[in-house]
PLY file of the C-alpha trace (Angstrom):
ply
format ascii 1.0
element vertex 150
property float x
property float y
property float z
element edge 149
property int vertex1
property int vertex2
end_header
128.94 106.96 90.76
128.33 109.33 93.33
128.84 108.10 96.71
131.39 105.34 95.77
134.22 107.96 95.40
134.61 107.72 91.59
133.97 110.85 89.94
135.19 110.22 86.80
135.37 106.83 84.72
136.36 106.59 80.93
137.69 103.00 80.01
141.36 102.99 80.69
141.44 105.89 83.15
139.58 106.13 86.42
139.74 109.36 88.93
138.68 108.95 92.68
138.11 111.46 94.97
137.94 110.88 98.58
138.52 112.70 102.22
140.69 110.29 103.28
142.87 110.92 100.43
143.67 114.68 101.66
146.76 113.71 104.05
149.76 112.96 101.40
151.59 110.12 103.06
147.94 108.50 103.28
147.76 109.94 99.40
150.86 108.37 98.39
149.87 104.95 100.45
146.37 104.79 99.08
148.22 105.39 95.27
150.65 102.57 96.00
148.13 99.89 96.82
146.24 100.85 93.53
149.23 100.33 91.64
149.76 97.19 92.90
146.65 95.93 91.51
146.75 93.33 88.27
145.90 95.50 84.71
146.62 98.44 87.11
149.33 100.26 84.43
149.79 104.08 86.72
148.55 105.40 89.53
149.05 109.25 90.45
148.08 110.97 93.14
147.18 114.67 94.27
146.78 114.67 97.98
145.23 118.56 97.49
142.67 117.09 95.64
142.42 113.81 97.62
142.22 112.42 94.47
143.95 109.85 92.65
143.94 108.84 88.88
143.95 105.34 87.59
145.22 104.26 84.96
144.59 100.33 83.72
144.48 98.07 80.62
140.76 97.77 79.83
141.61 94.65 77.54
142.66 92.72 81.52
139.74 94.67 83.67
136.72 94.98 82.48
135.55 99.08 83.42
132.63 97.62 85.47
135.01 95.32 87.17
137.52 98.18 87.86
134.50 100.10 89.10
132.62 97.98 91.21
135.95 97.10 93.16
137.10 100.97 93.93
133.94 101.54 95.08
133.83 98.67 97.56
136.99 99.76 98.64
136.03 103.64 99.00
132.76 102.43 100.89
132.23 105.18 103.93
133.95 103.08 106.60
135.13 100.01 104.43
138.16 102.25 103.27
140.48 102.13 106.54
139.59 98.25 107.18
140.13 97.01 103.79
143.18 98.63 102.83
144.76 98.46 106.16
145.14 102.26 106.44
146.19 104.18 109.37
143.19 105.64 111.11
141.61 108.88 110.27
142.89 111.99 111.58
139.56 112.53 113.13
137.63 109.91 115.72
135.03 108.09 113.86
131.88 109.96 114.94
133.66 112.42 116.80
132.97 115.73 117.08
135.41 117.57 114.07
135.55 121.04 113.11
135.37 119.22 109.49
131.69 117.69 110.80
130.83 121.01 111.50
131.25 122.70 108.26
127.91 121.78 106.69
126.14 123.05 108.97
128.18 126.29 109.34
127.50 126.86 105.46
123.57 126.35 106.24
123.63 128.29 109.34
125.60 131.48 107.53
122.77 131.24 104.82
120.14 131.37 107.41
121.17 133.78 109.71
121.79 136.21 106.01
118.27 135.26 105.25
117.25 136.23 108.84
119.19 139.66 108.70
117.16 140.42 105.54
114.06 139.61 107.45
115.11 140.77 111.23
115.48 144.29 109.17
111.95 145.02 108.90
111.54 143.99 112.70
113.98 146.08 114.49
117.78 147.06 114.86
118.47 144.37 117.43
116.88 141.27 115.90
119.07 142.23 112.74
122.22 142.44 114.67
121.93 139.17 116.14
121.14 137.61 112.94
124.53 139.42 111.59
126.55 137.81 114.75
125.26 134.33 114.00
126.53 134.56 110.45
129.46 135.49 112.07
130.23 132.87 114.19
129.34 130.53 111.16
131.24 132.01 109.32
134.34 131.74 111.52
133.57 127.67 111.69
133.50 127.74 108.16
136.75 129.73 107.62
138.71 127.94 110.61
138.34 124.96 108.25
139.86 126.41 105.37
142.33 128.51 107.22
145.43 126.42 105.41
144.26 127.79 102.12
143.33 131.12 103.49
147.04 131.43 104.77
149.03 130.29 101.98
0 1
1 2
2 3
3 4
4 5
5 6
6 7
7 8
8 9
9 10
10 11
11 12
12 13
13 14
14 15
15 16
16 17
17 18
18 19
19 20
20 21
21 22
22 23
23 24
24 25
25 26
26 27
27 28
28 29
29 30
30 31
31 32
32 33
33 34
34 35
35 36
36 37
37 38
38 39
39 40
40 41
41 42
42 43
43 44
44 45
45 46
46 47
47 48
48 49
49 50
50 51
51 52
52 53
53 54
54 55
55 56
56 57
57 58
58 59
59 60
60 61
61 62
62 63
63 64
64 65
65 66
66 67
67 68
68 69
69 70
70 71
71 72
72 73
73 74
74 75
75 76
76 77
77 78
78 79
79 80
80 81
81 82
82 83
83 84
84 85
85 86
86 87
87 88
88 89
89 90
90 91
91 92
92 93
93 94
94 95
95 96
96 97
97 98
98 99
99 100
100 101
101 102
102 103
103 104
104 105
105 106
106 107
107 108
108 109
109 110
110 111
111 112
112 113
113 114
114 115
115 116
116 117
117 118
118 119
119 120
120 121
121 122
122 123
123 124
124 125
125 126
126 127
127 128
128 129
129 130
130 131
131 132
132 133
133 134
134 135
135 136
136 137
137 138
138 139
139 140
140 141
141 142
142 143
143 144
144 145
145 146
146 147
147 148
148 149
């Protein structure tokens, strides 16, 4: 299931989780087309999540048929196209602070690794270690800074 944007499937209820699903009005849209679907019974969504929760009669969709066609729609790139979404916030392949958070997370665990290691070495090696995890760490907290300031 990973992947397809389905992170949790019993028959009857199905939860997706997706980026895309972050912005509430795109939440909200997302949740509306779902509920549109025939056998689809309730949709709900929770745009802090970016999830939304399913709910359909298994006795009119089978759960691999239920499956199979939220993951095509949830495809990376195959989302916005097929469900006639407005765009992403961000410029496909564009450069994103969001694109940048993986590697910030790496980076901060490497340059603690190399502060550990630059201490043996000298005073100076160990400091700039300690100001790389620093400016990782900033990329990693300017994403979050919504939470961080609520």
């Amino acid at each position: 299931m990973s992947g397809t944007g389905i992170v949790s499937h019993v028959p009857g209820r199905l939860r997706v989780r997706h980026p895309d699903l972050r912005p509430p009005g795109r939440n909200a849209e997302v949740a509306a087309l779902l509920a549109g679907w025939d056998g689809v019974t309730a949709t709900e969504g929770k745009p802090a999540c970016g999830s939304i929760v399913l709910r359909y009669d298994p006795a009119r969709i089978s759960p691999a048929g239920i499956e199979a066609t939220v993951a095509a729609l949830f495809a990376v790139g195959q989302a916005v196209e097929e469900a006639h979404l407005p765009s992403a916030p961000f410029p496909e392949g564009g450069l994103s602070l969001w694109s940048l958070n993986r590697p910030a997370k790496i980076g901060m665990l490497t340059a603690l690794g190399g502060t550990l290691v630059a201490l043996s070495v000298g005073k100076k090696l160990h400091a700039v270690f300690g100001a790389l995890h620093v400016a990782f760490l900033l990329v990693h907290l300017a994403n979050h800074r919504k939470k961080i300031l609520q």
